[in-house]
N, C-alpha and C positions, 0 to 999 in steps of 0.2 A: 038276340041279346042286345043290352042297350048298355051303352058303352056310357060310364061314370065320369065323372072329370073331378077325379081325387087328385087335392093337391095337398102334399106332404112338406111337411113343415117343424118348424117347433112352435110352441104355446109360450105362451107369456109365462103363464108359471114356469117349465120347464128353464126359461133364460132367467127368470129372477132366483132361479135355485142356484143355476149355475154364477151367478155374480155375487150371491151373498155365498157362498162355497168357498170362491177366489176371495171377499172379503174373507173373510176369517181366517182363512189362511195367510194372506197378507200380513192382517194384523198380529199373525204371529210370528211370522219372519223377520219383520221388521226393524220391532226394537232389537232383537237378538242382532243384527246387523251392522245398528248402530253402536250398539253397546260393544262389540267386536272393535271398530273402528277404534271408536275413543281408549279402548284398551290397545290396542296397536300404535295410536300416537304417544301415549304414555311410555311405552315399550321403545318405541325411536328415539322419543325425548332422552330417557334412562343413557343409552347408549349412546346419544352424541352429547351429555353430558359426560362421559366415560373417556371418549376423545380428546374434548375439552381438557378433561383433566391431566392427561396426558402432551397435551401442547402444551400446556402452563409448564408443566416440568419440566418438557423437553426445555422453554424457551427459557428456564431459569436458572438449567444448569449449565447451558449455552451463551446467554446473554450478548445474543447479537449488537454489536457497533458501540459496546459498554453501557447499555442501556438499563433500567432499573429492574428489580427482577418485580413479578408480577404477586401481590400479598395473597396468601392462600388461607387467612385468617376466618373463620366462619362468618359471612355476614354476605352483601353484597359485591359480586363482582363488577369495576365499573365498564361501561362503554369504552374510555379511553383506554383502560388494560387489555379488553376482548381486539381494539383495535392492532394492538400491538403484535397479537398473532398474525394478522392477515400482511401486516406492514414486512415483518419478518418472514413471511413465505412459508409459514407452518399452514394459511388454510387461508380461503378467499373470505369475504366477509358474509357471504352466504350461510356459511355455515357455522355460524358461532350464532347464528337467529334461532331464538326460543321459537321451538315445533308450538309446541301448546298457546302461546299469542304473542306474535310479531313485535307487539308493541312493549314486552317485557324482558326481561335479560335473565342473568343467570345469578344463583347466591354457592356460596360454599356454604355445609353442615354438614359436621363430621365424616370432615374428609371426600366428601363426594362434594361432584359438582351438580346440583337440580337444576330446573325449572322455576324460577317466581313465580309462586302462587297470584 
């Protein structure tokens, strides 16, 4: 008998099936992943503005050191009033930061507290 020297392997097709397989699958995962996410910062945003809204009251019906109460008027709320939580020990200034971009604050409409667009 004469002895073969078969060597076992995979084929280039065989790996380009399996990589364009993972792509597609990939690309379907993906966005649904993303889109999860940003739906879940929205959902955090919702609720630490719900907080928010509730330090205000607390610190209005409170008014620590006779201080001014905080306007709940629909429009923008300023920096120096969000200040005024952290000052008063209702919340550190960490957390009065808009989830959705650092660099924007918070407005009152109808009654709730959101996110600046």
């Amino acid at each position: 008998m004469i002895a073969r020297n078969i060597k076992r392997g995979f084929t280039l097709i065989e790996i380009l099936i399996v990589v364009v397989i993972l792509g597609v699958l990939a690309a379907l995962v993906v966005p649904s992943v993303t889109s999860a996410l940003a739906d879940a910062q929205t959902e955090a945003a919702d609720a630490r503005g719900s907080q928010i809204l509730t330090m205000i009251t607390r610190y209005n019906q409170f008014l620590p050191g006779g201080g001014t109460a905080i306007a709940t008027a629909d429009g923008t709320i300023s920096a120096a009033d969000m200040a005024k939580l952290s000052t008063a020990g209702y919340c550190t200034a960490e957390d009065v930061v808009n989830q959705l971009d650092s660099t924007k604050g918070w407005n009152f409409a109808s009654g709730k507290v959101i996110p600046q667009p």
